[in-house]
Each structure stands twice: as structure tokens, then as C-alpha cells.
C-alpha angles and dihedrals in degrees: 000000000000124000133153128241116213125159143092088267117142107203122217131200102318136149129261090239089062101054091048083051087044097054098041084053138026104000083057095055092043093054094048090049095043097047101017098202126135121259121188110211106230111200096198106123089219096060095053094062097071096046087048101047085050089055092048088055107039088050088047097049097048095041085043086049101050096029080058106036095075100041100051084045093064089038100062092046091048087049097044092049088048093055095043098058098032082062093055086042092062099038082053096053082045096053092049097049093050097048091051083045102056089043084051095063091028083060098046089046089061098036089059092051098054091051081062092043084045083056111044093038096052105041126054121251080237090062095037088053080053094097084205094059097045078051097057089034084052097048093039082055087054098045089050101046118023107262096297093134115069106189152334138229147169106228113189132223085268091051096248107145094224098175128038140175118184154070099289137073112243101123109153084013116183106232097151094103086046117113096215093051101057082034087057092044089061092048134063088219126020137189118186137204122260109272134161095241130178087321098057102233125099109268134145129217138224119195141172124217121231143174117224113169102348093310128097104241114195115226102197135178128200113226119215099243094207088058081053098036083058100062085063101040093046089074099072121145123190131327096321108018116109136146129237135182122222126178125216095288097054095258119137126242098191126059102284117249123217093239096053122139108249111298095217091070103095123207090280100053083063098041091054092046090050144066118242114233124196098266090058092253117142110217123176144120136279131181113229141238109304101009098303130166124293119289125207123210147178128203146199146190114238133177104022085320087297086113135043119204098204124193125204144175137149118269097230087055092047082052118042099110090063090046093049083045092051095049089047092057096041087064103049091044079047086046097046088054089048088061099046096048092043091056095051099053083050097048098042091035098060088062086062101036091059098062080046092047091071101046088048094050090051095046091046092050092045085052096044088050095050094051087046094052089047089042086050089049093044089059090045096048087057094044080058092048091052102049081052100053092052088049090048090045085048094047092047099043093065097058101044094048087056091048087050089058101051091049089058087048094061100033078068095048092062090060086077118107095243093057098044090057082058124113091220086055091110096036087050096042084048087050084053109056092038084056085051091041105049088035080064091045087053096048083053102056098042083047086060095040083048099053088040089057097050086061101066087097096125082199120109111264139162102275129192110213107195081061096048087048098050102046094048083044090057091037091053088040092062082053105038111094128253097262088054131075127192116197135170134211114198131199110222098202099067107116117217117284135206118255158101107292094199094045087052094048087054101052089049097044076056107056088034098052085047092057084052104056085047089053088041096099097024104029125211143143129302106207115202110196133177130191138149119261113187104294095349138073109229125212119192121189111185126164125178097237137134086289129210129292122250100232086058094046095085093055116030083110089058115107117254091009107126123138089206117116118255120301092013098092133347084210104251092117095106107018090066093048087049085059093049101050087040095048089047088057094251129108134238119203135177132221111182140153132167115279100001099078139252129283126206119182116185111187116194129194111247082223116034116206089217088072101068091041085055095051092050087051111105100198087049097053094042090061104057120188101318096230 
């Protein structure tokens, strides 16, 4: 049956049966009415499968088209709402950390100056030129407040330091050509920048003016810049978000970090790039060192606007949990699709799969047949070998045990007294035992063909492995050629198994004579090994050939596939030998690479399961053993 679909018609869930009913009826008629054109039904089977696999695509694609545009519709506006607002969400957090933040070392700034106003205002400039009591101010400082001052010290009008507590020596210290020291001497109260200073590590100073005499005396204080340098580091946000303090020149305040934006930008550089929020806080965007990604940051105004805390980190870091939202989403709206679409090809498709279904079944069980009637002559055509190799053997044997024997006669004969006076004694004595010597050659091969050939029965019988090895190991020796060896190696302690041994001799011929026609060129050995492995016996036929490829490996127990030329092989081999462990309840398996040789392990139960169905089988059991 063909037909053609056209329409703006969206289909639902429905059956297969009712799209084959659909398209036989009124779909049919529609169609004929709408277009009026001729069509000419064509019942080929063949013909059917491209107007039906154009059906199958056109309904998926209109039923994947409508199912998705509204739900990628909804999720784009849900997803852009969402980043919209998550966006406003961090640059808020950030907002309110930096501006804690910057009241947090505002706050310590001042506090650590009023411990220096406390200070000056409440003991005399008489008791603070007294070294002993800057020592005990110095330590009570310490004790109150962690170690965060250093150090104190009284610098006169001329900059000469002329009283000093701490752990440095910078009695009598110079400090007339410093910069915070004429800057301190025009203010009441005075914080410096960090500098390095006479003691050569970054530090920062806070200091009170005073007069004492008729002369302005400087009461200062060091400040520990780690305990400074941690309020700042102490704001970091993810991977890549830190904080950083600059002055008006660019210089940093706060141990510099690797990722900082460029030192040389000054508080004003970041106030004209951002955007001022209520709280007084600059945000905006820069782009990094070397063309990096984009950078956010926030800003703010410390120490009277002579400083900038400035914080930074890179947008994709700021934002990762709306990245990692937004991928998740993506997969399950990818996945969503993938279902649809996926239904609809399995639900369109098992209209079309049915009219195919019939056609498949038919061709497998051709093919099935087909390897079953050339496995059944295989295993006649070595029953016939078989026969023929007992009636050969038989044939042969006659005539070499009468050889035997005249030999013997005339071995005798040269006992008498007139031959053993001849010259050709020894020649005829050494005739004579290589006539001995290749007769019992010959028994022994038409001993082997015969007990080969009593083993053709395809009935299920109790086998000896070790046996069966051995003898097809001798017959495939007399036709190996010389560069190849063939060896086994037996385990004696595999019991008897159950099993067809003509079936058995022919799955090993087969992997044998495999292993021959890949040593033919070359040349090499073909090792035959049997152990025990846990309830199995367990063959194993390598060779060190060229080996198989690995594209092949997957399919050398497919029917007709052989990689041998024409007339060499029709690719049953190992197929058939596939059927026949299979059918015994073992396993076969293949290793192979190129150049290092190919590996069959047959693995047979110790007790097959085919054994107790045959004994239960009448016909069987009526028959006997045919001899």
C-alpha cells in the first residue's frame, strides 16, 4: 500500500494501527479530492519504503516543531528574567560588603587615632619625654589592642625623634627631609600612607600635634600593617574576588595581588568608569592585563577621599552560579526536546516498522536456514571423510603388514651361513630395519585415521578430550607444512565430558586449519592447550600469525563473512563452530591484534545440559550406535 499525507494536521498521541487505518481511508480520499492528480498504487514492497520514510519525517518534524516552540518560548523569557534579576542580586551583595567594609577600616583608622588623642590630651609632654613611661603607654596599647601599634615615639620642630618606645632603633631618628613629617606638622592629626621609612618594611603612621614650651612636639604611633593588610583581605568572594587599597597617586596601601587591576589607575580613574549607588559606592567594568576577560568592580572613598578600597573579580567567577543555572537548564530543556523528538520517531516510526517486520523475519530465517542446511552438509562431508578414511586405513594396512612380514622372511634368510659370507650383508640388514621402521610408521598412522574415523557419530557421547586433542593434533600435523608446528599441551586432569564428537573434531579442524592458511606464507607454530577452569574445561588454539584485524573482530561468527579471496572460504567456519559451542552450553571467544598472533578459547561445560535431553530422547535411543 502507498499513499501520500498532505495538510496542516498536527498528530497527537495515536497507534500505529491507526495511522495505517488513517492512510488506507480518509486521508486517502482527502488527498485525491484536494489535489486531484492520479496516483498509480504501486504494491512493490520496495516502493512503499520511500513514501513511507517521507511520511515518518514530514509528521515528526511538524509535531517536534509545534510540541518545542512554545516551550522554548517560555523558556527563554523565564531565563532571561532570571538573569536579569540574579545580576541585580550580586551587584547588590557586593554593594553591601564593600560598603561595611569601607566603614570597618574607616572605623579602625579613627579608632587608632583616638587612642593617640587619648594619649596626648590625658598625660603631660614632661611624662611622655620620660622614655620609661612611652614604654608602659606603648605596652598598655599592646595589651589593649593586640599588638597593632608598633611603636611610639616625641619628634621635635627640627624632626629629631627624641623619645622613643619600641622594638627598633631609631633613637635620635632624622625625620626633617620626610614628607609625613612636614605634612603632620601642618595638621592637628595626621595619617599617613604606607611607606618603607627609615626601617625598610611597608607601615603607615598616625600622629597628634602638641604644643609643649612654645614648640609644637609630634606624638606618633606606627601602625602593624598585617593587622591593616587583614581588614582587606579579609573581603574575598569566590576564586578571583579580592579587595585593594590605592591613594591618590596610584600607590597601593595594601600588599599588592598578582590579578590587580593596573596600579598606576588613581581613585578617579575608577569613579569616572562606574556608576554611584546610594550608598556612595562606584561600580563599573574594566577590562584586565593582556586583553582578559572582563573584570567588575566596586569602589569607595576612605580616609577623608585620600584612599580608594577597590574591590575586583572576574565576571565569569561573580557569576558562575548563574552559568552553572543556566547549563542546567539548558540540559533538561535539551533534554525535554530529546524526548519529544525521540517519541515521535517511536511512535511514527512503528507504523513503518510493521510493513518492514515481515519482509525481515522472512530474509533471517532464509538466511538461518541456509547456514543450518551447509552446517548439516559440513557434518556430512566429514562423516564421509571419515568413512573414507577408515576404508583408506583399511586398504593401506593389508599391504604394509605383508610387507612387514617379508621383510621378516628375508631378514631370516640372511641368518644362513651363504648370505652372511656376502659384501651387501650390512646394506641389506640396514634395508631391512628401515622397512621395519617406516611399516610401523604406516600402522600408526592408519591406527590414528581409524580411530578418527570411529568418531563421526554426531550423537552425544561421553568424549575425552585430551584424545580428541591429540589425534586431530597428529592428523593436521601430516598436513601442516614444514615451517609450521603444531603442539599440545593436555591437562590430565580433565575428566570426560558429554558431547558430539564429531561435532568437537570439526570445531577444532576449523580453528586449526584457520591458524594454517594464516602461517601458510610466514610460517610459525599453532599451540593446542587444555586445562580446567572452575566448572569448565577450557581449549585454547593460538597461533603467532599476522592476526585479525580489529575492525573484523566483531564479526568473524557472522554467516558469509570471510576475508579470505574467492574460492578459498564461503565464510561458515566459524559460524558453525559458534552454533555448535553455543548449542553444547560453552562459549567461544576471540583476542587478536596484527602481528602478534590470534587467540581462540572454547570453554565447555563439564557437564553439558544437551546430554540429559538426548538420553530422554526415544528415537534416539531406539537407534543405538548403528555398527
Amino acid at each position: 500500500m502507498t499513499g501520500i499525507i498532505a495538510g496542516p494536521y498536527v498528530l497527537g498521541m495515536i497507534s500505529s494501527e491507526a495511522v495505517l487505518s488513517t492512510m488506507q481511508g480518509q486521508w486517502w480520499q482527502y488527498y485525491l479530492k484536494t489535489e486531484k492528480r492520479e496516483i498509480i498504487m504501486d504494491r512493490n514492497s520496495n516502493s512503499k519504503r520511500p513514501f513511507y520514510r517521507s511520511f515518518t519525517k514530514n509528521m515528526v518534524l511538524l509535531v517536534t516543531i509545534v510540541s518545542l516552540t512554545p516551550m522554548l518560548l517560555v523558556s527563554g523569557i523565564i531565563l532571561n528574567q532570571f538573569h536579569t534579576s540574579f545580576h541585580e542580586k550580586v551587584y547588590a551583595h557586593l554593594n553591601e560588603l564593600v560598603h561595611k567594609h569601607t566603614q570597618n577600616i574607616d572605623s579602625f583608622l579613627n579608632e587608632r587615632l583616638n587612642n593617640i588623642k587619648f594619649l596626648a590630651e590625658t598625660c603631660d609632654s614632661d611624662k611622655l619625654l620620660d622614655e620609661s613611661v612611652l614604654q608602659e603607654k606603648l605596652f598598655q596599647l599592646q595589651q589593649n589592642y593586640g599588638g597593632v601599634f608598633e611603636d611610639l615615639g616625641i619628634i621635635n620642630e627640627a624632626g629629631v625623634q627624641i623619645a622613643y618606645a619600641g622594638p627598633f632603633k631609631l633613637d635620635k631618628a632624622q625625620y626633617a627631609d620626610a614628607q609625613w613629617f612636614n605634612e603632620a606638622l601642618e595638621n592637628p592629626y595626621y595619617i599617613s600612607d604606607v611607606f618603607l621609612g627609615l626601617r625598610s618594611s611597608p607601615h603607615f603612621i598616625v600622629s597628634v600635634k602638641r604644643l609643649c614650651y612654645g614648640k609644637y612636639l609630634l606624638l606618633r604611633a606606627t601602625i602593624n600593617f598585617e593587622a591593616f593588610n587583614s581588614l582587606v583581605e579579609n573581603l574575598r568572594i569566590g576564586k578571583t574576588g579580592f579587595a585593594f587599597i590605592l591613594n591618590k597617586e596610584g600607590k597601593s596601601q595594601t600588599e599588592p595581588h598578582y590579578d590587580m587591576l593596573p596600579i598606576k589607575k588613581s581613585y578617579t580613574d575608577f569613579i569616572k568608569a562606574g556608576r554611584k549607588t546610594r550608598q556612595g559606592i562606584y561600580m563599573g567594568e574594566l577590562t584586565g592585563d593582556s586583553g582578559r576577560e572582563d573584570i567588575i568592580y566596586l569602589a569607595a572613598l576612605l580616609k577623608n577621599e585620600d584612599w580608594i578600597l577597590v574591590y575586583q573579580q572576574e565576571k565569569t567567577d561573580a557569576f558562575s552560579d548563574l552559568v552553572r543555572s543556566q547549563i542546567v537548564a539548558g540540559l533538561i530543556i535539551l533534554g525535554g526536546a530529546f524526548l519529544i523528538i525521540l517519541m515521535n520517531l517511536i511512535l511514527f516510526h512503528k507504523a513503518v516498522s510493521r510493513i518492514a517486520e515481515a519482509d525481515t523475519a522472512k530474509e533471517k530465517m532464509n538466511r538461518q536456514k541456509d547456514m543450518m542446511s551447509r552446517q548439516i552438509i559440513e557434518t556430512g562431508k566429514l562423516a564421509s571423510v571419515g568413512r573414507l578414511a577408515a576404508g583408506i586405513a583399511h586398504e593401506i594396512n593389508n599391504p604394509v603388514a605383508i610387507m612387514v612380514e617379508e621383510a621378516g622372511w628375508i631378514e631370516d634368510l640372511l641368518d644362513e651361513e651363504e648370505f652372511q659370507k656376502g659384501k651387501n650383508l650390512e646394506e641389506f640388514q640396514r634395508a631391512l630395519k628401515q622397512i621395519n621402521t617406516q611399516g610401523k610408521r604406516c600402522k600408526d598412522i592408519t591406527h590414528k585415521l581409524l580411530s578418527f574415523a570411529r568418531k563421526t557419530d554426531s550423537r552425544i557421547q561421553s568424549v575425552q578430550l585430551n584424545e580428541m586433542i591429540e589425534e586431530v593434533v597428529a592428523i593436521s600435523n601430516k598436513t601442516a607444512y614444514t615451517r609450521i608446528s603444531i603442539n599440545s599441551y593436555p591437562d590430565n586432569r580433565i575428566p570426560s565430558i558429554d558431547g558430539s564428537p564429531t561435532e568437537l573434531q570439526q570445531v577444532l579442524l576449523n580453528l586449526i586449519n584457520n591458524a594454517l592458511y594464516a602461517l601458510e606464507k610466514d610460517g610459525g607454530k599453532i599451540d593446542v592447550t587444555s586445562r580446567l577452569e572452575g566448572s569448565y574445561a577450557l581449549i585454547v588454539v593460538e597461533d603467532d600469525g599476522s592476526g585479525i584485524p580489529e575492525a573484523n573482530l566483531d564479526r568473524i561468527f557472522d554467516p558469509f563473512f570471510t576475508t579470505k579471496p574467492v574460492g578459498k572460504g564461503n565464510g561458515l567456519g566459524l559460524s558453525i563452530c559458534f552454533g555448535i559451542i553455543q548449542k553444547m552450553g560453552g562459549e567461544i571467544e576471540v583476542q587478536s591484534a596484527i602481528d602478534s598472533g590470534t587467540r581462540f578459547e572454547i570453554r565447555l561445560p563439564l557437564k553439558n545440559p544437551m546430554s540429559s535431553k538426548t538420553e530422554d530422547s526415544p528415537e534416539e535411543t531406539s537407534t543405538g550406535t548403528g555398527e
